[in-house]
N, C-alpha and C positions, 0 to 999 in steps of 0.2 A: 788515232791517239790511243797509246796504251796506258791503261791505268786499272786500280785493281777495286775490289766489290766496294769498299768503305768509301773510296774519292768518288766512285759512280753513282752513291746514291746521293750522299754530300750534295755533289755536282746538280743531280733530276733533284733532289729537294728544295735547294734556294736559288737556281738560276733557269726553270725551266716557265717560272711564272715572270720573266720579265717583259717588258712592254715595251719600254725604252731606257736608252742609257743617255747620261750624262759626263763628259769627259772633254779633258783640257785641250789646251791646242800642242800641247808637248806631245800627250800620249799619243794624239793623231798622227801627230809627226812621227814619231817613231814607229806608229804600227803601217805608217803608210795608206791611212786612212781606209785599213783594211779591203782595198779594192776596189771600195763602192761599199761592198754588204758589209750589214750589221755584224757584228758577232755575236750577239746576244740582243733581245726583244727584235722591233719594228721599225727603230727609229736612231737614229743619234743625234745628239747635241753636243756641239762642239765648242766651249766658252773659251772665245778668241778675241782681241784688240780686233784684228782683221781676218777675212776671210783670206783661202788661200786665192790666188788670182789665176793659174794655171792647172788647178787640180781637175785630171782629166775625165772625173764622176760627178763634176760639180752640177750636172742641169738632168743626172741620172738617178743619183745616189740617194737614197733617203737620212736626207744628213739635211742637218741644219746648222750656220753656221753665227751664234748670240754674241755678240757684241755687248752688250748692257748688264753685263753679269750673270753669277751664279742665280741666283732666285728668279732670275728671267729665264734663263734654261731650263731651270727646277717647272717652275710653272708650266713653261709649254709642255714638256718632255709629262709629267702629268695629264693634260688633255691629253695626248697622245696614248697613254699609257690605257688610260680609263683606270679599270678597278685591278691595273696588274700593275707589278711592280715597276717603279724605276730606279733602276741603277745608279749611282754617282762612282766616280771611281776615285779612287785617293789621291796621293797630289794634295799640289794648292788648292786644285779646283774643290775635293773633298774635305778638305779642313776647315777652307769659306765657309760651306756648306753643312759643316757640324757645329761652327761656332756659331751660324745664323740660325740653330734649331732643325734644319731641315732632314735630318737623316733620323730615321727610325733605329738602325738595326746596321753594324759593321761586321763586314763578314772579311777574316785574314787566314790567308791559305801559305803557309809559313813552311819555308823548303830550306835544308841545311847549306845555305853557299851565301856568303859571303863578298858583296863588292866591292872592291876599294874601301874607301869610309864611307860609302853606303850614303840613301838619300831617307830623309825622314819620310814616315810612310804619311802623312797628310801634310808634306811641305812644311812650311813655318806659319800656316795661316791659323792654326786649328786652336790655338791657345790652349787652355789644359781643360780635359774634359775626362771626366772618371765613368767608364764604362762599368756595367753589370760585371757580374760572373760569365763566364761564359755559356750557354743555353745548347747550345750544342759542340759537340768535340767529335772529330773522325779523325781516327789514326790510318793516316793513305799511305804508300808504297813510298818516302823521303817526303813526306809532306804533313801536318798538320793542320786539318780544317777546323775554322773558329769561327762561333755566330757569338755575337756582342747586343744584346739590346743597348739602347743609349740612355739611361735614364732622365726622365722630364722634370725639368721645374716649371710649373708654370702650364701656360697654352698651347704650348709648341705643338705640331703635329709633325 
């Protein structure tokens, strides 16, 4: 992958502490369940109605696949995780996840193209939720990296 000094540090700064990720059964789908391997941390969790029935990493792969919702994935992909991060990705499954308190910190890596009418970037689950300032900014090679704390009311962690 080429990419230039600002997206590389961007990049080793917020994703090289991850432990596990969290992500829908769309994005699985479409990334082809990346193989088997993670692409980022140790571990994936996959919030799905059903597991797939033929995926041919299923008894290999360090993937798990939650049926019982978002905060059930959250939790395990947590023990997993220990004291490193874990990932949720956007989507429905990240919107759940921001309206039920559980995201710290939103990170949007924003590239100048355009698809069709385009898909909201936390689905229709996330209800409105006002984000910080941005905490950090990198100006990468057609891309714009953005860190978002999520500010708290309340207990939330």
């Amino acid at each position: 992958m080429r990419t230039n000094q600002a997206s590389k540090d961007f990049m080793q700064a917020i994703y090289s502490d991850i432990g596990a990720m969290v992500v829908g059964r769309f994005v699985f789908d479409q990334a082809d369940g990346w193989q088997g391997q993670p692409v980022a941390g140790d571990h994936v969790f996959v919030v799905t109605h059903e597991a797939p029935k033929d995926w041919e990493f299923a008894d290999t792969a360090p993937f798990t696949f939650v049926t019982d919702g978002v905060e059930s994935a959250i939790t395990q992909a947590r023990e997993v995780a220990g004291d490193r991060i874990v990932d949720v990705a956007a989507g429905n499954v990240g919107g759940q996840a921001l309206r039920l308190g559980l995201i710290d910190q939103v990170v949007m890596n924003v590239v100048p193209v355009v698809f069709g009418e385009g898909r909201p970037f936390f689905g229709s689950a996330a209800g409105e939720v006002t984000l910080a300032n941005p905490s950090l900014v990198a100006q990468g090679d057609r891309v714009t990296h953005l860190l978002y704390d999520v500010p708290r009311s309340g207990g939330q962690t």
